[in-house]
N, C-alpha and C positions, 0 to 999 in steps of 0.2 A: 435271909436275904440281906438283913443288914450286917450281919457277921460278914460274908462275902464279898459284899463293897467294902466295907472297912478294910479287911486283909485286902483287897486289890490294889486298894488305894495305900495301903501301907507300903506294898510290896511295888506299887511305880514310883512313888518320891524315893526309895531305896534306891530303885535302880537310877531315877533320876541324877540323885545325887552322889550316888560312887562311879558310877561311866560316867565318862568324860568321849568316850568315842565307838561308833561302829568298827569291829575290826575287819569286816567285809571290805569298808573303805581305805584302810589303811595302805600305805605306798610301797609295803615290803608284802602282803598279799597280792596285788595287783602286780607289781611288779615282777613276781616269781610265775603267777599265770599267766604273763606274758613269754617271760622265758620259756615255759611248757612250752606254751602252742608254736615257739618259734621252732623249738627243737621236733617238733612233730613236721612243720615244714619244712624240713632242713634233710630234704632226702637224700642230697647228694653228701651230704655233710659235712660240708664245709665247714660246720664249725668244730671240727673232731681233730682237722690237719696240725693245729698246732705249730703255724709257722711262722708267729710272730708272739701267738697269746695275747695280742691285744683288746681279745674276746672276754677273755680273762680278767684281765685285767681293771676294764669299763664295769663285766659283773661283780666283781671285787670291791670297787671305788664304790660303786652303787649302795652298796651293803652296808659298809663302811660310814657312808654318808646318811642312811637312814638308820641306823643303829645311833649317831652322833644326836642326829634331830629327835628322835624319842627319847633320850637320856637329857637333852636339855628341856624337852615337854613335861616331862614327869619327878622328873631327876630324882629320881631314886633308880639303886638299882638291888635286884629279890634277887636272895641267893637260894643256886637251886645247883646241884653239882654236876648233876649230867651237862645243862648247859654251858658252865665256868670250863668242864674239862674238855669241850669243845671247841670253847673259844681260845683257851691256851694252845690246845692243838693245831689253830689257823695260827696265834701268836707265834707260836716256836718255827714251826714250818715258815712263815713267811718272813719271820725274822733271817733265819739260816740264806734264805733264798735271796734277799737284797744284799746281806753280805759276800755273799759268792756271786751276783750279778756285778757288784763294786766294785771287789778286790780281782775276779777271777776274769770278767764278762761274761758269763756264763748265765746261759737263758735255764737248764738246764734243772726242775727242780721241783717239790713235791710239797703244794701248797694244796689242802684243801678250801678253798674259797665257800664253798657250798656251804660247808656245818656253820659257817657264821650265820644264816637264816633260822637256826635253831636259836642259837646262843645269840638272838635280838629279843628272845623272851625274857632273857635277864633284865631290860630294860623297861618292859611292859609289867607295870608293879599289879597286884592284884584289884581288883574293883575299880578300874582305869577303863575293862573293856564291856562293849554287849557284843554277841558273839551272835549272828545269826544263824545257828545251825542247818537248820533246813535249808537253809539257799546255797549255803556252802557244799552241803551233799549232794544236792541236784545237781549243781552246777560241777563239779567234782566226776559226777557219774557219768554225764554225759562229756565230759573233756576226755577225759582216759578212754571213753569208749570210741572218741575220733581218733583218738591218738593210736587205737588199734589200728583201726582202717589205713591209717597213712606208716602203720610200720610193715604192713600187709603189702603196699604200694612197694614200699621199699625192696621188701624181697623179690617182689616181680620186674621192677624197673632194674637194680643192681646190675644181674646177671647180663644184662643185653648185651649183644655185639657192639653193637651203639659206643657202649661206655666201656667196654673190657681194655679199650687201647691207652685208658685215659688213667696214669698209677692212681692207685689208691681209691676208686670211684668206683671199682666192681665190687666190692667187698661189702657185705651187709653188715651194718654196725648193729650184731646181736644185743648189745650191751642198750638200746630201748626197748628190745622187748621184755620188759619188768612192767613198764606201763599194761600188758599185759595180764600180769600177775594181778594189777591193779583194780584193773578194771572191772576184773572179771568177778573177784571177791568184793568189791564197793558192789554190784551188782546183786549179790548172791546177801550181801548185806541185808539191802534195803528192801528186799524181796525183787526184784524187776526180774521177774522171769523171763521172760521174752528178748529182753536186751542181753540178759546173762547167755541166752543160748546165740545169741546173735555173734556176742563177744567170744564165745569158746570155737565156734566156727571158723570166725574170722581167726584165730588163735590157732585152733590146729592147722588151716590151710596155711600159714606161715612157718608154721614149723616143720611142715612139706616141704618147702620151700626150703627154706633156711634149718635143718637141721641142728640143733644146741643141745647139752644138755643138761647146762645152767639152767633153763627155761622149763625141763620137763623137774628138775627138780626140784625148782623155786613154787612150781605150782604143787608136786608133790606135797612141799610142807603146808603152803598156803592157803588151798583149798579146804584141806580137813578143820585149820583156824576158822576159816571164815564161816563155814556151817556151822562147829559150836557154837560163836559167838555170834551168831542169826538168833540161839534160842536165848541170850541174855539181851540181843534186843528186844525178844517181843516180853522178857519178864526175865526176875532176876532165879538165874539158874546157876546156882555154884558150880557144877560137875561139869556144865560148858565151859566155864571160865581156868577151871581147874586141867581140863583139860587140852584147852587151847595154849594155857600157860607152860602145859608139860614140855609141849611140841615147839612153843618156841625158845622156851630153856635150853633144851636138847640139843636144837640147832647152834647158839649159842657157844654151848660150850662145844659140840662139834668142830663149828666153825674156830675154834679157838686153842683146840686141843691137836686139830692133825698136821698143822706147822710146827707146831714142837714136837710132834711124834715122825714126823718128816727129819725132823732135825737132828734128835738122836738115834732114830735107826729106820735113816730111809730107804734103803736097798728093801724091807720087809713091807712098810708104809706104802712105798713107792709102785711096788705090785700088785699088791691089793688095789690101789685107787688106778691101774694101768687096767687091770682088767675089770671094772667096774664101768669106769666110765668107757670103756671099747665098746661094752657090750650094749649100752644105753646108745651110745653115739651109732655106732656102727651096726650092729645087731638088728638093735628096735629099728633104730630109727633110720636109717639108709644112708648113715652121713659118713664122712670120713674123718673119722679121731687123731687127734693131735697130740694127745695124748705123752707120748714120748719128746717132742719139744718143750711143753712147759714142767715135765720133771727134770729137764736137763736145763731149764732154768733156775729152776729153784735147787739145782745141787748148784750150780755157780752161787746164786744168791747165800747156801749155807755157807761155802766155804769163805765168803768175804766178812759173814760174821766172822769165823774163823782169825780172820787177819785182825781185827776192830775188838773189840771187846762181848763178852755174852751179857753184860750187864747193859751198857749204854749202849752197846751201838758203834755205829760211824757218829755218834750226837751230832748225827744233823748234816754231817759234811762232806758224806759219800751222795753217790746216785739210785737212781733209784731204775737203772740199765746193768747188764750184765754182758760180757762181749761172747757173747756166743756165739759169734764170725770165727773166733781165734779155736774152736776146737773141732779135729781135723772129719768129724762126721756131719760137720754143720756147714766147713767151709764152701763146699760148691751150689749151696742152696741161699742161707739164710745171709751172707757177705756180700754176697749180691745186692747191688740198690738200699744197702743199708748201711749208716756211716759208722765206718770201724769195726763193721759188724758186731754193734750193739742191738742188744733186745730187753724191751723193757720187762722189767718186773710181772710174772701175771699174780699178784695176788696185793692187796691192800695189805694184808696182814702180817706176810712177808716182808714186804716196803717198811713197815712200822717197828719190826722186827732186826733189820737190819741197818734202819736208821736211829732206833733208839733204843734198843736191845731189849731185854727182859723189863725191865722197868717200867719204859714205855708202852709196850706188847701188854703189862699188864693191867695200866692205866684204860690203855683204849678199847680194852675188854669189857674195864669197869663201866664204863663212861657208857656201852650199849647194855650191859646188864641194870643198871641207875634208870635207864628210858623205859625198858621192859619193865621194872619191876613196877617202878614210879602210874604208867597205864594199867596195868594190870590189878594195882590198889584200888585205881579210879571206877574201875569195873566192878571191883566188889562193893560199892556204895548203893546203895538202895536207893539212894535221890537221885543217881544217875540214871538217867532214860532218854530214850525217842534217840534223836539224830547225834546228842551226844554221845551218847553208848557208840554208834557207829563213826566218830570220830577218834576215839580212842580206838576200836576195833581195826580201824584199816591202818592209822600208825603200827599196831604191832606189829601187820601184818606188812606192811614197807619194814621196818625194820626185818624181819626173819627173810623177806626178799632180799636185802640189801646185804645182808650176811652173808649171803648163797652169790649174789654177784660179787661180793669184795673178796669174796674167797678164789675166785677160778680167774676175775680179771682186777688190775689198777682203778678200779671205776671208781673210786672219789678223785679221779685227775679227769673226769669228763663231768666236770661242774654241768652241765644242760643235761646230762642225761638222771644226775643223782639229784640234782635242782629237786626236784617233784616229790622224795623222798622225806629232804628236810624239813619242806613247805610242809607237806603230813606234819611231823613233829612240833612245827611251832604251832598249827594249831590246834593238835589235841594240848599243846602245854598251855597255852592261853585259854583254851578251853577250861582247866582243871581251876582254874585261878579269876574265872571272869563267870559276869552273869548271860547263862546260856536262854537264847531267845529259840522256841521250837516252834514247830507248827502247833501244838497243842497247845503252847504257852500264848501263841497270837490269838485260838480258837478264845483263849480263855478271857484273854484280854478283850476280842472281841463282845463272849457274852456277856461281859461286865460294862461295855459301852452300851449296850442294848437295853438290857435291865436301870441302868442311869436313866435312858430316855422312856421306858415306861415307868420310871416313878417318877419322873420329872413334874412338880404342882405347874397345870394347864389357869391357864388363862391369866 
C-alpha cells in the first residue's frame, strides 16, 4: 500500500510538472472540431464552390496564427520529419500561389492549408501535453457517427427537383463520405456494437443513394485494419498489428505506384482500372461510371508532364486544371458552363506529380510512409494501451482512407472535408510524445485518492 502511494505520488508531480496543458483544451483541437461539424452542416455546400476562397483563406490565417502562439509558449520546436515535410508542402505550394496571385492575379492554385494542422505538432515539444484520451474517443465516436446522418441527409436532400435547377447544388459531394469510413472503424474500435451497426446502415443506404466506388473501396481496406487492430486494443497481439500494417503498406504503395504505371504505359494501366472500376460502379453498384472522363484527364495531365520536366515538374508554376473542353469528344459536354473548358486534376498525386515531378511525387510518398510507419511502431509498444492504442489505430486508418480518396479525386484542395484527417494525425502525434490520461489511469488515480482518505490519522 505504501509502495502504491509512493508510485502515485511520484507519477502526479511528474505529470505535474512536465504539462503545462490539457491538449483537449487547446485552440487548434477545438478549433478543427468546429470545422468538422461545420462541414457536416454544410449540406448544400457552400463551402466547396470556391468562388472567392475566402473560406480558405480565414482557415489558413487561423492555423497560421495558432501555430505562431504555441511556438512563442513553448519555443522550441521537435523535429519530427513527417511533420517538417508537410509543412514545406503548405510552404512551397503557398509560396508559388502569392507569387502567381501578384505577378499573374490569378486566384488559381494548389495550396494544401489542411496538412498545416499536422505540422503544429512540430511546435508542441514533448511533456508540454496531458492528453485526455478517453474523452477524445467518445467524443470522436459520436461526432463521425452525426456526421454520418447528415451525409445521409445529403444524398436525399441533393437529388430534389427543388435544387436540380440551382448549378452546382444537385450534386452530392461524395468526397465526405470518408467520415464514413471513419466512423464506422472508430466504432468497431472501441467495441460499440450497436452504433457500429447503426453507422453501416446509415452507410450503405447512402451508398444506395449516392453510388461511389471510392467509398466501397476505402472501406474494403479499412474495415479489415480496424478489426485487427480491435484485438491489440484489448491486448498486445503482433499478427494483428502485423497484419493491419501489411494492408495499409499495400495501399500505400498501391496508391503510389499506378500513376507512374499510368504514366509509362497507360493505354494497358488504363484498361485494366476501366474495367475495374465499371464493374464496381456500374455492375455492383447500380451507378453510372465515369470512368472514361478521368482517364482522359490524366492523359492530358501526363502529356503536360511531357512539356515541363519528369524531374521537377511545372516547379510549382502550372495548374492543377487540364482543358479538356478543347478535345473534340469532350467538346459538346464538358465546354459547356465550364470556363475554357478546363477540368480539374482528379487525383492529389497527379497534381504533385505534374507540379513537382519525380522528386516531389517522391517526397510526398515519403512523408505518408514516415506517418504509417512512425503509428505503427507506437502500436508495437507494450505501455501503449486502452484509448491510446485506438488513437493511433484510427489515424492509420484515416490515412489508408485518405490515400484511396487522393487517389481518384483533388481532395486535399477541400480543406473541410480533409480537416478531420489531419486533426487524426496531430493527435495520435501528440499523443506518442505527451502524458496520456485514460480512463483506467483516472480509475487509478481515483483509487489512490480513496486509499489517502482511509489512511488518513482521524481525529
Amino acid at each position: 500500500m505504501t509502495l502504491t502511494r509512493t508510485l502515485g505520488s511520484l507519477h502526479q508531480q511528474k505529470v505535474s510538472k512536465s504539462a503545462t496543458a490539457l491538449f483537449n483544451n487547446l485552440g487548434i483541437y477545438r478549433f478543427c472540431i468546429a470545422v468538422t461539424v461545420l462541414d457536416f452542416l454544410d449540406i448544400l455546400n457552400v463551402l466547396d464552390r470556391h468562388t472567392n476562397n475566402y473560406e480558405k483563406y480565414i482557415y489558413s490565417a487561423v492555423i497560421l496564427g495558432l501555430m505562431f502562439a504555441y511556438f512563442l509558449r513553448w519555443k522550441r520546436v521537435d523535429i519530427s520529419f513527417a511533420p517538417i515535410i508537410f509543412l514545406f508542402f503548405f510552404i512551397f505550394t503557398g509560396w508559388a500561389f502569392v507569387i502567381k496571385f501578384l505577378t499573374l492575379d490569378l486566384r488559381e492554385g494548389y495550396v494544401a492549408a489542411e496538412t498545416m494542422v499536422f505540422a503544429i505538432a512540430l511546435f508542441i515539444p514533448p511533456n508540454s501535453i496531458v492528453l485526455d484520451a478517453h474523452k477524445i474517443v467518445k467524443l470522436l465516436t459520436y461526432l463521425f457517427s452525426v456526421g454520418t446522418v447528415f451525409y445521409l441527409v445529403e444524398t436525399i436532400v441533393k437529388p430534389l427537383d427543388v435544387l436540380s435547377s440551382v448549378v452546382g447544388l444537385h450534386e452530392v459531394m461524395f468526397t465526405k463520405s470518408i467520415i464514413c469510413v471513419l466512423a464506422l472503424c472508430l466504432c468497431i474500435l472501441t467495441g460499440r456494437q450497436i452504433l457500429a451497426l447503426f453507422v453501416a446502415v446509415i452507410t450503405a443506404i447512402a451508398l444506395a443513394l449516392r453510388p461511389t466506388s471510392t467509398l466501397v473501396l476505402a472501406l474494403t481496406c479499412c474495415l479489415p485494419i480496424a478489426f485487427a487492430l480491435k484485438l491489440r486494443v484489448s491486448g498486445f497481439r503482433p499478427t494483428a498489428v502485423l497484419l493491419s500494417r501489411t494492408i495499409a503498406m499495400g495501399t500505400l504503395f498501391l496508391a503510389a505506384a499506378i500513376p507512374l504505371l499510368l504514366y509509362f504505359f497507360f493505354d494497358d494501366i488504363a484498361s485494366m482500372i476501366y474495367v475495374a472500376e465499371t464493374y464496381i460502379k456500374a455492375d455492383l453498384l447500380g451507378g453510372h461510371s465515369n470512368t472514361d472522363f478521368r482517364l482522359a484527364i490524366l492523359r492530358l495531365s501526363f502529356d503536360a508532364i511531357d512539356r515541363t520536366s519528369f524531374w521537377y515538374g511545372s516547379a510549382l508554376t502550372g495548374g492543377v486544371t487540364v482543358p479538356l473542353g478543347m478535345l473534340p469528344e469532350w467538346q459538346g459536354w464538358w465546354a459547356t458552363g465550364n470556363v475554357n473548358g478546363q477540368a480539374p486534376i482528379h487525383s492529389d498525386f497527379v497534381i504533385v506529380f505534374v507540379l513537382m515531378g519525380i522528386l516531389g511525387y517522391i517526397l510526398f510518398a515519403l512523408a505518408f510512409y514516415l506517418v504509417l510507419k512512425n503509428r505503427f511502431r507506437e502500436l508495437a509498444r507494450r505501455d501503449t494501451r486502452g484509448s491510446g492504442v485506438v488513437l493511433q489505430a484510427i489515424a492509420i486508418i484515416a490515412v489508408v482512407a485518405l490515400l484511396i480518396y487522393c487517389s481518384d479525386e483533388p481532395y486535399l484542395a477541400y480543406y473541410n472535408h480533409s480537416n478531420v484527417v489531419w486533426l487524426l494525425l496531430l493527435i495520435s502525434e501528440v499523443a506518442m510524445k505527451s502524458t496520456i490520461i485514460d480512463r483506467s489511469e483516472r480509475r487509478y488515480q481515483t483509487a489512490l485518492s480513496r486509499e489517502s482518505l482511509l489512511n488518513r490519522p482521524r481525529g
